[in-house]
C-alpha positions as semicolon CSV with decimal commas, in nm:
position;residue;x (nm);y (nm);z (nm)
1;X;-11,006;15,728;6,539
2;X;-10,777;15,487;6,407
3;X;-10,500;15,629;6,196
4;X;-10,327;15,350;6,003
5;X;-10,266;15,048;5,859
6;X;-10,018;14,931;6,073
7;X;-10,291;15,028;6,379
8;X;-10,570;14,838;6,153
9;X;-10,322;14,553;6,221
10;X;-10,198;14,617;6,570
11;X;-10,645;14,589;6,655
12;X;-10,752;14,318;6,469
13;X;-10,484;14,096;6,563
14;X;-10,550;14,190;6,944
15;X;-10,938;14,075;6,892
16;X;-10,856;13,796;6,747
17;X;-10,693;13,686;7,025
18;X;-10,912;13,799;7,241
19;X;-11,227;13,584;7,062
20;X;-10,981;13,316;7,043
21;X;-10,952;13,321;7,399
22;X;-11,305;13,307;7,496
23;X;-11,362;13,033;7,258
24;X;-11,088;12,831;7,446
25;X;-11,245;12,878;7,734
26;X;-10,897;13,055;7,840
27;X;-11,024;13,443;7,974
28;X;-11,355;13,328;8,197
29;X;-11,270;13,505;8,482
30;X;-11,480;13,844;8,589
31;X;-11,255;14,110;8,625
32;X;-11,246;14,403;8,382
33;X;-10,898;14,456;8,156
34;X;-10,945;14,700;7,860
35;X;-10,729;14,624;7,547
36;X;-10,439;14,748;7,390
37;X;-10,608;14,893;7,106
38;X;-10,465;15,142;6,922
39;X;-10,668;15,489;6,810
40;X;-11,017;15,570;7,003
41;X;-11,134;15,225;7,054
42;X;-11,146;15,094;7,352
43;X;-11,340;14,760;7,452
44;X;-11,287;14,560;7,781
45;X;-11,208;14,175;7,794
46;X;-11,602;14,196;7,978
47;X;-11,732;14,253;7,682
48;X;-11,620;14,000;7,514
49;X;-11,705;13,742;7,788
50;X;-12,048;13,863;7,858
51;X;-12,203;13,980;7,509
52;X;-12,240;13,821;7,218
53;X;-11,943;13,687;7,017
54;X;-12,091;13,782;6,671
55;X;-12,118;14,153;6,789
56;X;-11,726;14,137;6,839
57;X;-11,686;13,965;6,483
58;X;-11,889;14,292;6,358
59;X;-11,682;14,528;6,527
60;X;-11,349;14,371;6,385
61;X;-11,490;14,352;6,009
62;X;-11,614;14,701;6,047
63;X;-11,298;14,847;6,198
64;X;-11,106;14,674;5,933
65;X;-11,325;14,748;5,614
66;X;-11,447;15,069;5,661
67;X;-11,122;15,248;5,521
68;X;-11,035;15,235;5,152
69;X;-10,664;15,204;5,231
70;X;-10,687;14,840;5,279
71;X;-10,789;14,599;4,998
72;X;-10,970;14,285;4,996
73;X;-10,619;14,089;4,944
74;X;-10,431;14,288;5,193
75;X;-10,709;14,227;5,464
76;X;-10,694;13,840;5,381
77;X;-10,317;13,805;5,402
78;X;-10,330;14,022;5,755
79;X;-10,641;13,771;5,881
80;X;-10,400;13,458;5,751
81;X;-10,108;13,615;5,938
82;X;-10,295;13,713;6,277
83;X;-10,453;13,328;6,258
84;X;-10,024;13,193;6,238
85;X;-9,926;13,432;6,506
86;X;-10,260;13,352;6,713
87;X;-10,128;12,970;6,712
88;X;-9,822;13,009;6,762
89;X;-9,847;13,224;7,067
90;X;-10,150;12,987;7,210
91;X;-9,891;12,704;7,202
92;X;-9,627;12,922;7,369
93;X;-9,814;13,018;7,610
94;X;-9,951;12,661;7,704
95;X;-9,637;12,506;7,711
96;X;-9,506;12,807;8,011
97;X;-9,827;12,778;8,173
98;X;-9,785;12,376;8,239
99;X;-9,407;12,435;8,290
100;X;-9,438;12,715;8,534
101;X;-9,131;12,829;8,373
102;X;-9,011;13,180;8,368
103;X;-8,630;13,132;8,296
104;X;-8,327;12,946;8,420
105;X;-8,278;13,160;8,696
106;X;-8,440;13,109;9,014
107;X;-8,602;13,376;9,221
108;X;-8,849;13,450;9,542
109;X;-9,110;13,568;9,296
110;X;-9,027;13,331;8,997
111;X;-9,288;13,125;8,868
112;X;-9,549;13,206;9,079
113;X;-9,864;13,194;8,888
114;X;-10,227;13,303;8,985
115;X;-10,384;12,947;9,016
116;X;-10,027;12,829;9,186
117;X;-10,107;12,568;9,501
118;X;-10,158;12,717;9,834
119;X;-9,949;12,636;10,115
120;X;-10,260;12,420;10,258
121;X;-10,225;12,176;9,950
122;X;-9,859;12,192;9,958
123;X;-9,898;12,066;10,315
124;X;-10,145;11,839;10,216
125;X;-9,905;11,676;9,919
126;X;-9,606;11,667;10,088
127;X;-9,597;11,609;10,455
128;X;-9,472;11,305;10,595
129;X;-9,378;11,269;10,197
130;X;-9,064;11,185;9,987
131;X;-8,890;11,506;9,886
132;X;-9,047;11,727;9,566
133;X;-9,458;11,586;9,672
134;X;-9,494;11,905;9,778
135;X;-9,549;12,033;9,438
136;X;-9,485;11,935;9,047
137;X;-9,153;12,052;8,923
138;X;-9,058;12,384;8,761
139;X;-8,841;12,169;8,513
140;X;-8,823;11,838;8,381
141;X;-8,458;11,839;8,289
142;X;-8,321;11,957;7,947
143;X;-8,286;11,598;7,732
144;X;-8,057;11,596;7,400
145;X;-8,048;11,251;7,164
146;X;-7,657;11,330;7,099
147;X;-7,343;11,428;7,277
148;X;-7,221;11,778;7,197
149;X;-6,890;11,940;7,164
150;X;-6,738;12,092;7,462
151;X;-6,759;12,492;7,362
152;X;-7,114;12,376;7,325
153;X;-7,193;12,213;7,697
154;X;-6,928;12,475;7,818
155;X;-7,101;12,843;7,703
156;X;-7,444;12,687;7,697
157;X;-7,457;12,470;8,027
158;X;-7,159;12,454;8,279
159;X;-7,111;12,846;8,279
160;X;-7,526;12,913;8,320
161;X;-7,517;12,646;8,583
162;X;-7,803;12,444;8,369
163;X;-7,858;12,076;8,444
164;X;-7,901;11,863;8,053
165;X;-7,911;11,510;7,998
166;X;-7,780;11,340;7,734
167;X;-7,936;11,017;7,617
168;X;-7,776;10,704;7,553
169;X;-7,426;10,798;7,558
170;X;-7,300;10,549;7,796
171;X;-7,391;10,274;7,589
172;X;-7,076;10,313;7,354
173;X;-6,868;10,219;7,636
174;X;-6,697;9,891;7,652
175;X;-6,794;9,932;8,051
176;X;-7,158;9,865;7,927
177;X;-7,096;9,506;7,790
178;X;-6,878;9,451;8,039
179;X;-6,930;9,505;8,393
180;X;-7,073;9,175;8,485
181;X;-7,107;9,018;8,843
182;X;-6,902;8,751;8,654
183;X;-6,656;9,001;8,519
184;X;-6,606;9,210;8,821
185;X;-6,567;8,929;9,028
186;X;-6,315;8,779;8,809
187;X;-6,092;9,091;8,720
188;X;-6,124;9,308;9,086
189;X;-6,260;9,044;9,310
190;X;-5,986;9,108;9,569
191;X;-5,985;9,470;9,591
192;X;-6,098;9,652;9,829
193;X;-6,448;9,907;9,814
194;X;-6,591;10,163;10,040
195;X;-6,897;10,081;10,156
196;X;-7,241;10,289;10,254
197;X;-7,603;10,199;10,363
198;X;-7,871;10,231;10,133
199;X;-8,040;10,534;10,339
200;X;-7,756;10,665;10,307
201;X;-7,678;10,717;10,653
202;X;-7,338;10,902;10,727
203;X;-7,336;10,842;11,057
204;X;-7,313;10,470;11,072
205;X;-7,093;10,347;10,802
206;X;-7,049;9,994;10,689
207;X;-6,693;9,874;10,702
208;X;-6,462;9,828;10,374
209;X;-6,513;9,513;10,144
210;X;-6,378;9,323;9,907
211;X;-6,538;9,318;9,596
212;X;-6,614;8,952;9,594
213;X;-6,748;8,952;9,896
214;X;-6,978;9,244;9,858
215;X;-7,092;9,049;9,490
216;X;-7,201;8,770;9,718
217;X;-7,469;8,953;9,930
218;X;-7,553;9,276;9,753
219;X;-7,873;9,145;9,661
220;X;-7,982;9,101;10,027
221;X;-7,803;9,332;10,184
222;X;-7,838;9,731;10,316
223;X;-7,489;9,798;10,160
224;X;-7,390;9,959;9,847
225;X;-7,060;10,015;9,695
226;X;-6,939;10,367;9,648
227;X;-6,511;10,478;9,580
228;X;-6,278;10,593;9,325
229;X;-6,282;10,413;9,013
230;X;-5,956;10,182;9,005
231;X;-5,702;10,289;8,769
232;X;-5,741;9,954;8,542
233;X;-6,110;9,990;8,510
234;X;-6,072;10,346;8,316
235;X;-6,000;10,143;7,999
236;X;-6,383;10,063;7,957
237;X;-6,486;10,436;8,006
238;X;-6,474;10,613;7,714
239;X;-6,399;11,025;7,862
240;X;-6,764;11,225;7,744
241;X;-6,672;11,415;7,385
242;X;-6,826;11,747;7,613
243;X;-6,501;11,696;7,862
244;X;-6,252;11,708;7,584
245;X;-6,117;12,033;7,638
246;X;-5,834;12,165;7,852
247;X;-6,005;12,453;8,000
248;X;-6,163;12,126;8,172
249;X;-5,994;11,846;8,177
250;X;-5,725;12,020;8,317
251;X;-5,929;12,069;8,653
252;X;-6,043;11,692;8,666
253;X;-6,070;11,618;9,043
254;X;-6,213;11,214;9,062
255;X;-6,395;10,967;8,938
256;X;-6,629;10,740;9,144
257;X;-6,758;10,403;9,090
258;X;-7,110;10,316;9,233
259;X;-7,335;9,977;9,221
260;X;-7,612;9,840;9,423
261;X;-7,908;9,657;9,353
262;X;-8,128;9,990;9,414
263;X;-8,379;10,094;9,624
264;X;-8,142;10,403;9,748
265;X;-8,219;10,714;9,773
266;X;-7,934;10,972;9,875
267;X;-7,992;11,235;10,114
268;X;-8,046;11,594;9,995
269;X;-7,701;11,760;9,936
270;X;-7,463;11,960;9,735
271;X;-7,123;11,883;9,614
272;X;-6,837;12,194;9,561
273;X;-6,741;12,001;9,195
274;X;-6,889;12,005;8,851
275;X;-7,070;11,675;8,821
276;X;-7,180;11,422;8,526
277;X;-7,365;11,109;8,595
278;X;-7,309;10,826;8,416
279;X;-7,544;10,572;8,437
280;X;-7,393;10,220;8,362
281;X;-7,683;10,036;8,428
282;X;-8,007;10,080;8,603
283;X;-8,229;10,423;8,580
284;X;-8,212;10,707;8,823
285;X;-8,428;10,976;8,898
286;X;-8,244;11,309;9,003
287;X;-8,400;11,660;9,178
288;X;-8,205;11,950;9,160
289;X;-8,256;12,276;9,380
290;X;-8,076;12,587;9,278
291;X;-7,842;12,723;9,540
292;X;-8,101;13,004;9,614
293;X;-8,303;12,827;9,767
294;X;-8,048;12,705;10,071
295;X;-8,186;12,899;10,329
296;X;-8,549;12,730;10,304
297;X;-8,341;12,400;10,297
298;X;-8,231;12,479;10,628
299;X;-7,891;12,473;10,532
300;X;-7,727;12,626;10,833
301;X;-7,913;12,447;11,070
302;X;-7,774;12,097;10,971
303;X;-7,498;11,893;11,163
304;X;-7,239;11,876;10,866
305;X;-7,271;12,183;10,651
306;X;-7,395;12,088;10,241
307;X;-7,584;11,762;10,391
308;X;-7,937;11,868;10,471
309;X;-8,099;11,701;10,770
310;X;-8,438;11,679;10,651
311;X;-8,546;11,327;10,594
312;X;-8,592;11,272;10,230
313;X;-8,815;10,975;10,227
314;X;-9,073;11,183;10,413
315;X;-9,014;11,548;10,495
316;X;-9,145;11,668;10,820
317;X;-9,292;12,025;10,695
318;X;-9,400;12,098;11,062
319;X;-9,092;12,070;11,160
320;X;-8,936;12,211;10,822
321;X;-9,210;12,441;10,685
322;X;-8,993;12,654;10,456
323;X;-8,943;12,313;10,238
324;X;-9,282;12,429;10,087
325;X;-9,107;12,729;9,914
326;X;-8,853;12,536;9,735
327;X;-8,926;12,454;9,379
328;X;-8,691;12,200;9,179
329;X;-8,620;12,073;8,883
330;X;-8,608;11,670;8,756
331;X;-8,370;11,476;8,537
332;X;-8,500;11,132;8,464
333;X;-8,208;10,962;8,377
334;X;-8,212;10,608;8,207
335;X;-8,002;10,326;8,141
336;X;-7,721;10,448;7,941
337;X;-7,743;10,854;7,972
338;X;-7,532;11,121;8,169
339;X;-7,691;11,364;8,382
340;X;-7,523;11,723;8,449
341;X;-7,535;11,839;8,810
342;X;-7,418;12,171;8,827
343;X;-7,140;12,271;9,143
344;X;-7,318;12,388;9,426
345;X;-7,693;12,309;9,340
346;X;-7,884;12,038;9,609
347;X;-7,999;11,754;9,428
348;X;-8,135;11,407;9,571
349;X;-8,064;11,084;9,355
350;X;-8,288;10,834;9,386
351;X;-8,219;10,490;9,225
352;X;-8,515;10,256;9,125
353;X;-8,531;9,826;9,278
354;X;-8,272;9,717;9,028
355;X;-7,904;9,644;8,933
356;X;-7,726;10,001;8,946
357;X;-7,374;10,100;8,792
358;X;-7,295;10,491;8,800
359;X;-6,987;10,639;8,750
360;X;-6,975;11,030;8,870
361;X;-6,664;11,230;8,713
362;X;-6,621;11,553;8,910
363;X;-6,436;11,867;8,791
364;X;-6,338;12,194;8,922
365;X;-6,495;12,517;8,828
366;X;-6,479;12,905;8,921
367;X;-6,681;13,184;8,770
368;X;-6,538;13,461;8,618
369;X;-6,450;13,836;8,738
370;X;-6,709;14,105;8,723
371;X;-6,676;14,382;8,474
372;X;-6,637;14,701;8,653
373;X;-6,971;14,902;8,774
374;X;-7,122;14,529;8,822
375;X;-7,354;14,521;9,116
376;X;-7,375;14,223;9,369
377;X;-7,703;14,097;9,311
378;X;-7,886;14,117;9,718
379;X;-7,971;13,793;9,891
380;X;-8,294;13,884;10,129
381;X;-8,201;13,731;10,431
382;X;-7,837;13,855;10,463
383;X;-7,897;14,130;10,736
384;X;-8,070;13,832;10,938
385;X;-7,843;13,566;10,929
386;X;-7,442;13,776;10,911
387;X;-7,281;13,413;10,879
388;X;-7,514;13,202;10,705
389;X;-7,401;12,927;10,464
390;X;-7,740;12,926;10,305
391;X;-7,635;13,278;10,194
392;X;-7,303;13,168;10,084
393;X;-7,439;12,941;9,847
394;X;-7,713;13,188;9,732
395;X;-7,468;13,498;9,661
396;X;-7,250;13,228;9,495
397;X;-7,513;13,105;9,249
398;X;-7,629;13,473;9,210
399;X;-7,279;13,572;9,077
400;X;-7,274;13,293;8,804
401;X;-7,581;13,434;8,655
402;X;-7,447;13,751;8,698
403;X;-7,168;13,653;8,483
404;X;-7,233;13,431;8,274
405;X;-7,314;13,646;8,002
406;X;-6,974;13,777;8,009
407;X;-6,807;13,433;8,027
408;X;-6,473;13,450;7,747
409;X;-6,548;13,149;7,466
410;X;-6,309;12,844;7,562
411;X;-6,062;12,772;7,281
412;X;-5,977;12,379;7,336
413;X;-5,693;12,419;7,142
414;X;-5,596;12,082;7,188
415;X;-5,940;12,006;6,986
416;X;-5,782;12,194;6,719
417;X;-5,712;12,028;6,381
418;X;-5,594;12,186;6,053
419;X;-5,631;12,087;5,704
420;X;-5,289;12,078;5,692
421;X;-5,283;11,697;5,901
422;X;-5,490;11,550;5,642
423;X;-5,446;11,525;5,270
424;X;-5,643;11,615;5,063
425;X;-5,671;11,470;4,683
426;X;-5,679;11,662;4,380
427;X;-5,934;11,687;4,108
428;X;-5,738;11,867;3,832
429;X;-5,738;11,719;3,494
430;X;-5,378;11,529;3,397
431;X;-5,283;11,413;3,704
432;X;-5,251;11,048;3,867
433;X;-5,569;10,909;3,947
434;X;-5,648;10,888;4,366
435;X;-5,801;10,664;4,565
436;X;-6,127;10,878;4,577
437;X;-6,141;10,840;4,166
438;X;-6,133;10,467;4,195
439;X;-5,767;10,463;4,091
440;X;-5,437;10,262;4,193
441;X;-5,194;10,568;4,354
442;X;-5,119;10,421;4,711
443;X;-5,217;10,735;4,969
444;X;-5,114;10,798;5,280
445;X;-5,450;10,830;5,479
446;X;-5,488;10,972;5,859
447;X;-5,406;11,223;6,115
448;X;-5,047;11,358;6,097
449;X;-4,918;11,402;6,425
450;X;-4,870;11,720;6,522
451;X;-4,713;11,890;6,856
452;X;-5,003;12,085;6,962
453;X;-4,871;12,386;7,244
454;X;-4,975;12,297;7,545
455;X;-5,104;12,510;7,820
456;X;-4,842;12,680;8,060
457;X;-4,827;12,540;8,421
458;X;-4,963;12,812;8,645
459;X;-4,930;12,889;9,017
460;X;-5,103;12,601;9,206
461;X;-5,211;12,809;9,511
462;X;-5,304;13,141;9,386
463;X;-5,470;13,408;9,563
464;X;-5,869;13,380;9,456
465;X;-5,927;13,745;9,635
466;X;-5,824;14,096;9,536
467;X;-5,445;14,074;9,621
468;X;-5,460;14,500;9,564
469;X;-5,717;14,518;9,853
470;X;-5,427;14,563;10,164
471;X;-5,766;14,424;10,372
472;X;-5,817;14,093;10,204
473;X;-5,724;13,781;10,280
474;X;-5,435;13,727;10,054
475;X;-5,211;13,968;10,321
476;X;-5,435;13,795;10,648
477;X;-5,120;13,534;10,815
478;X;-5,357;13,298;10,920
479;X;-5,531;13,246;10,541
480;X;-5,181;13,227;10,371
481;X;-5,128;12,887;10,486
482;X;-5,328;12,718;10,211
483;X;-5,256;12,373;10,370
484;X;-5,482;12,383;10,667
485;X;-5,818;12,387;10,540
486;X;-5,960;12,409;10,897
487;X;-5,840;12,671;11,018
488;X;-6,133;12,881;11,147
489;X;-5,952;13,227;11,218
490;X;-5,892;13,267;10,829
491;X;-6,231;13,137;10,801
492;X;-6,387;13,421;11,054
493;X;-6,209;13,678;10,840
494;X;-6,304;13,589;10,513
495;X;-6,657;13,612;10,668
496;X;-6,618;13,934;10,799
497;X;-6,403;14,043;10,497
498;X;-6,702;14,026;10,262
499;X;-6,939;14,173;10,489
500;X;-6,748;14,466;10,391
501;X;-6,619;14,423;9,996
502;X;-6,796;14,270;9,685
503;X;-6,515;14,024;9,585
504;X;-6,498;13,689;9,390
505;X;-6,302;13,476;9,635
506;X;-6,622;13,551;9,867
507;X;-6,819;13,335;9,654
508;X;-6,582;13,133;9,553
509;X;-6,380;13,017;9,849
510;X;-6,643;13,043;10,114
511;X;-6,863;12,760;9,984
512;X;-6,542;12,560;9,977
513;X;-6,416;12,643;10,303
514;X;-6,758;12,600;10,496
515;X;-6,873;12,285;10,371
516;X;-6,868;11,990;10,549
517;X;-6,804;12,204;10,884
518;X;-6,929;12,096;11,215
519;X;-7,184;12,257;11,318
520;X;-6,976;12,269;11,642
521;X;-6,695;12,449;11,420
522;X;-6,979;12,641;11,279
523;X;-7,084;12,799;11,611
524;X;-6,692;12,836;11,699
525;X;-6,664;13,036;11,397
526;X;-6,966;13,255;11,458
527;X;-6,851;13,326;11,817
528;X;-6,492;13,376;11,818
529;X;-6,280;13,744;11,821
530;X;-6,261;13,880;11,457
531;X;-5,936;14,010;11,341
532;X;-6,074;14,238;11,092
C-alpha cells in the first residue's frame, strides 16, 4: 500500500522512466530487475518489455489518482516535473555511456561497461596498429575558448593531474606573426640546434646544426629541430596568464623550441615536469595514459626507464598483450592552442604532414603531505614486482588523487592588486569635474608601483622524506650527497625504505631518481646488498 505523496512521486517518476526506456529502445534485454517502487507494488522491468505498454500507462494513472490527497493540478505539475527530470537524466546518461567516463581517476575496474569490446576486437583493432586503435578513448581532452587565471588551472587542473586545452591562446603572441623561415633565418641563422629523427629514434641521433642549414633541407629531410629556446627569442612569447603565479613560476625548469615539417610521431613516454604545449604553428594530436596504467605499458621492461619500447606506429600486442588494458585520453590540439600534460602521465604526440612550431615550458611540481590516518591507496601488482618502476609511477599518481582534495589554495600574491594603486574618481556633487564626466581636470591614470613582498628564499636541497624517521633517507650517508644523482646505493635504500613506511619522498623522489636508468643500472639496483 502506498503511503504518501512523496511515495506517489518517488513511483510514478520511476515508471516513467521505465516506459521511457522501452520506447527508446534503451532496456531490450531479457533479464528480470524489479523496481524501486515504494509501498506494496512491485513490477519487474519484464513486464514492461513483454506486455502491453498501455497496461503500464493504466497502472501509473491508477496508482496516482486513486487517492484524494492529490489534486488534478498537483498531479500535472508532478507529470511536468518527472517529464524535465526524465530528459535531463536521458541526456546524462547518453553522454557517460558514449564517453565511457566514470571520473578523472583511473582504475582496473573503471569504465568498464557491459557492451565494452572484447579482447578479440581489441586485437583485431589494434595489432600491428598505431598506438590508441585498440579502442576509442575514455576522454577527448577538456577544451576551454579562454585562458584562465592561475588559482583557477592550479586547484582545478595541475593539482588533480587533469590534462585541458586551451584554444587559441598562442595566437596573441608576436612569435605567431613572426617565426618565418625568412625571419629565423635572418635573426638565428648561425646558431646552433639539437637535432632528432622524425621516429624519434634515441638511439641514433643526428648531429647539431645550424639553423640555416637545417632551414635549407627540413622539408626533405628525417631531421627535426628540438632545444632550449634561445634567450633572445623569449621576447615573442608572451608567459600563459595560468603561469603567473609564484607558487609556479618560481619552479620554472625550461623552455624548448621545436619545428619540423611533420609527419613525427614521438615515442610513448613520460616526462618528471609539469608540461604546456604551445603550438606555434601546425596541429598536433596528443594521447595521454595515466600513470596507473605503467605496468601494462611495460614500463620496467624497457631499455631507458620512462621511454616505452613498444613501437608506436604499430604496436605488437603479441608481443605486448597488456597494451589492450590501457585506456587513454586525447587532446586535439590546433594551430594556436596549449595543451596541459600533467608530470608523470605517458602521452604520445603525434604531429600531422605540415610546418610545426611548439614551444613546451616545463615546471616543477610535488604533491602535498597526507593528513594523518590517510591510507596509501594499494597498487595490485606490488607484492609481484618489489622494485618495479611501473609501481613507482602508479603509487605516485595514486597519492595526487589522494590529496588533492586537501591541496592549500595558492595565494599569487604577486597577482595581488589593491584599489589603493588606482584612482578612483568621485561622483559627489560640488566638486571638479573628472575625466569620466567629460570634464578638463588632468588625472593621473595607471598602476602605481608598488613593492609587492616577495617570497623568502628557502633551502635549495631539502630533505623530501620524514627527517623524524631515524630510518629514512635523510640520515642514509650515501643519499645525503644530493649531487650524484646516480648513485644506486641511495637508490637501493630508498627502495627498500618504502617497502617498509608510507612516506611522500617515496613518491616523490623515486620517479625522479629512476627515470632514465639503464636497464643495466636497473638490474644493478635490484641485485645489489641492501643497507637497510
Amino acid at each position: 500500500m502506498v503511503s504518501s505523496v512523496g511515495d506517489y512521486i518517488h513511483n510514478y517518476c520511476i515508471l516513467s522512466a521505465a516506459v521511457a526506456q522501452a520506447l527508446t529502445m534503451k532496456s531490450l534485454g531479457k533479464e528480470k530487475k524489479v523496481l524501486p517502487l515504494k509501498g506494496d507494488i512491485k513490477i519487474s522491468s519484464r513486464t514492461y518489455l513483454t506486455s502491453h505498454l498501455q497496461s503500464l500507462f493504466t497502472q501509473v494513472y491508477n496508482i496516482m489518482l486513486f487517492s484524494s490527497q492529490i489534486s488534478f493540478v498537483t498531479f500535472t505539475l508532478i507529470e511536468f516535473l518527472c517529464m524535465v527530470n526524465l530528459i535531463l537524466c536521458h541526456e546524462h546518461s547518453s553522454h557517460h555511456s558514449d564517453t565511457h567516463s566514470c571520473g578523472n581517476q583511473y582504475g582496473e575496474g573503471c569504465n568498464v561497461l557491459k557492451n565494452d569490446l572484447t579482447e578479440e576486437e581489441m586485437f583485431l583493432r589494434g595489432h600491428m596498429k598505431p598506438f590508441g586503435s585498440h579502442r576509442p578513448p575514455d576522454f577527448v581532452v577538456e577544451e576551454l575558448p579562454y585562458m584562465i587565471s592561475p588559482e583557477d588551472f592550479y586547484m582545478n587542473y595541475v593539482i588533480k593531474h587533469k590534462p585541458v586545452v586551451f584554444k587559441g591562446a598562442v595566437k596573441y603572441w608576436p612569435a605567431y606573426t613572426k617565426w618565418t623561415d625568412q625571419y629565423l633565418n635572418t635573426t638565428y641563422g648561425q646558431e646552433r640546434f639539437h637535432m632528432e629523427t622524425k621516429d624519434d629514434d634515441k638511439w641514433n641521433v643526428p648531429p647539431d646544426m645550424e639553423l640555416s642549414e637545417f632551414l635549407s633541407q627540413y622539408n626533405h629531410s628525417n631531421r627535426y629541430l628540438v632545444d632550449e629556446v634561445l634567450p633572445d627569442m623569449r621576447k615573442d612569447i608572451i608567459l600563459p596568464l595560468c603561469l603567473r603565479c609564484e607558487e609556479m613560476s618560481s619552479f620554472f625548469f625550461v623552455s624548448y623550441f621545436w619545428m619540423s615539417t611533420g609527419g613525427t610521431s614521438s615515442s610513448i613516454h613520460i616526462d618528471t615536469d609539469e608540461n604546456l604545449l604551445c603550438v606555434v604553428h601546425g596541429h598536433k594530436s596528443v594521447l595521454m595514459v595515466s600513470p596507473v596504467y605503467s605496468t601494462h605499458l611495460y614500463a620496467d621492461e624497457s631499455r631507458v626507464l620512462g621511454v616505452s619500447d613498444i613501437n608506436p606506429q604499430a604496436v605488437d600486442l603479441e608481443k605486448f598483450p597488456n597494451v589492450m588494458k590501457v585506456r587513454y585520453h586525447r587532446a586535439n590540439v590546433e594551430e594556436g592552442d596549449i595543451v596541459y600534460i600533467p608530470q608523470m602521465w605517458w602521452h604520445q604526440v603525434i604531429s600531422r604532414p605540415e610546418r610545426q612550431q611548439a614551444v613546451a615550458l616545463w615546471w616543477k611540481s610535488k604533491p602535498v603531505f597526507k593528513k594523518p590516518g590517510r591510507e596509501a591507496l594499494p597498487v595490485e601488482s606490488l607484492d609481484k614486482e618489489r622494485y618495479s618502476f611501473g609501481n613507482v609511477l602508479a603509487q605516485y599518481e595514486l597519492w595526487v588523487q589522494n590529496v588533492s582534495d586537501i591541496t592549500p589554495r595558492i595565494k599569487c600574491k604577486d597577482q595581488q592588486v589593491f584599489m589603493s594603486d588606482y584612482q578612483f574618481e568621485s561622483d559627489k556633487m560640488n566638486v571638479p569635474q573628472t575625466q569620466g564626466d567629460g570634464g578638463y581636470l588632468e588625472e593621473e591614470l595607471g598602476l602605481k608601483i608598488s613593492d609587492l613582498n616577495k617570497p623568502e628564499n628557502k633551502d635549495l636541497n631539502p630533505c623530501d622524506f620524514d627527517y623524524k624517521n631515524q630510518k629514512s633517507p635523510c640520515h642514509f650517508e650515501s643519499c645525503r650527497n644530493q649531487e650524484d644523482e646516480e648513485n644506486t646505493k641511495c637508490i637501493r635504500y630508498i627502495l627498500d625504505y618504502c617497502l617498509h613506511y608510507d612516506d611522500r619522498g617515496c613518491v616523490d623522489q623515486l620517479p625522479q631518481l629512476m627515470n632514465k636508468l639503464g636497464s643495466s643500472q636497473y638490474k644493478e639496483i635490484q641485485q645489489m646488498q641492501s643497507d637497510f
